[in-house]
N, C-alpha and C positions, 0 to 999 in steps of 0.2 A: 504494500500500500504506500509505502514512503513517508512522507511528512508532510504534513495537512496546514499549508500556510491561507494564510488570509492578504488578498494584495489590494490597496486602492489609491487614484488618485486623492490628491489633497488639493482639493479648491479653496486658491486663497488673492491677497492681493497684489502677490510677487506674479512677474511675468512668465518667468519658468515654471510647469508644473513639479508639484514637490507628490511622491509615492513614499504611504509607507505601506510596510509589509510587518507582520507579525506570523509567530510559530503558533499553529493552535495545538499541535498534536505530533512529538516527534524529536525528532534532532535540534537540540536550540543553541547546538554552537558549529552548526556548520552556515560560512559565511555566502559558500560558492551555493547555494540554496536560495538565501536572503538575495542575493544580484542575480541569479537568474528570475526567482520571482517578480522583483526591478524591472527587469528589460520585458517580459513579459507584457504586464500590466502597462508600461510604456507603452510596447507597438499596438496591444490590445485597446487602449484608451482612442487611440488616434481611428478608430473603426467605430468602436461603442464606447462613447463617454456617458463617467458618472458611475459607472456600475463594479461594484467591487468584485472582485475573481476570487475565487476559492479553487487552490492549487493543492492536488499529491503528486511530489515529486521525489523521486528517488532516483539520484546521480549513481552510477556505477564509478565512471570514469570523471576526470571534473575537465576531460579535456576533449570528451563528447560532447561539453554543454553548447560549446561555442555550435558547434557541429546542430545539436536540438535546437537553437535558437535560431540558424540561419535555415532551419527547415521552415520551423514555425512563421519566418517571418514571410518567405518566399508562397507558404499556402496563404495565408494573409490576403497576400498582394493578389494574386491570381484568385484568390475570391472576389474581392475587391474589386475586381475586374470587369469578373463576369457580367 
């Protein structure tokens, strides 16, 4: 099952959106979890804003993640698309 985060933007009065992510269930010191949650919720926001994600993620490798992230974003896109 992995580790049950909770991810959301933070609407506020800075330009930049700020994300946090919290652990609900799981691993609470692994960092490579909390930033991929991050980028996540990032590319996710710019599709459906406002809406909080609830993620189980379980890394094998931490140097797959880049690898998961550059899948997730490219399905994204070509939805997006369609």
């Amino acid at each position: 099952m992995g580790t049950l985060l909770q991810a959301r933007k933070e609407e506020g009065m800075s330009v930049e959106p700020t994300f946090s992510v919290s652990v609900i269930f799981g691993k609470r010191d692994e960092p490579m979890l909390i930033a991929t949650a991050r980028r996540l919720i990032d590319h996710i926001s710019s599709f459906v804003p406002s809406k909080p994600l609830v993620l189980s993620l379980g890394l094998k490798e931490h140097s797959s993640v880049l690898y998961i992230l550059l899948a997730l974003w490219k399905s994204l896109h070509q939805t997006n698309d369609s």
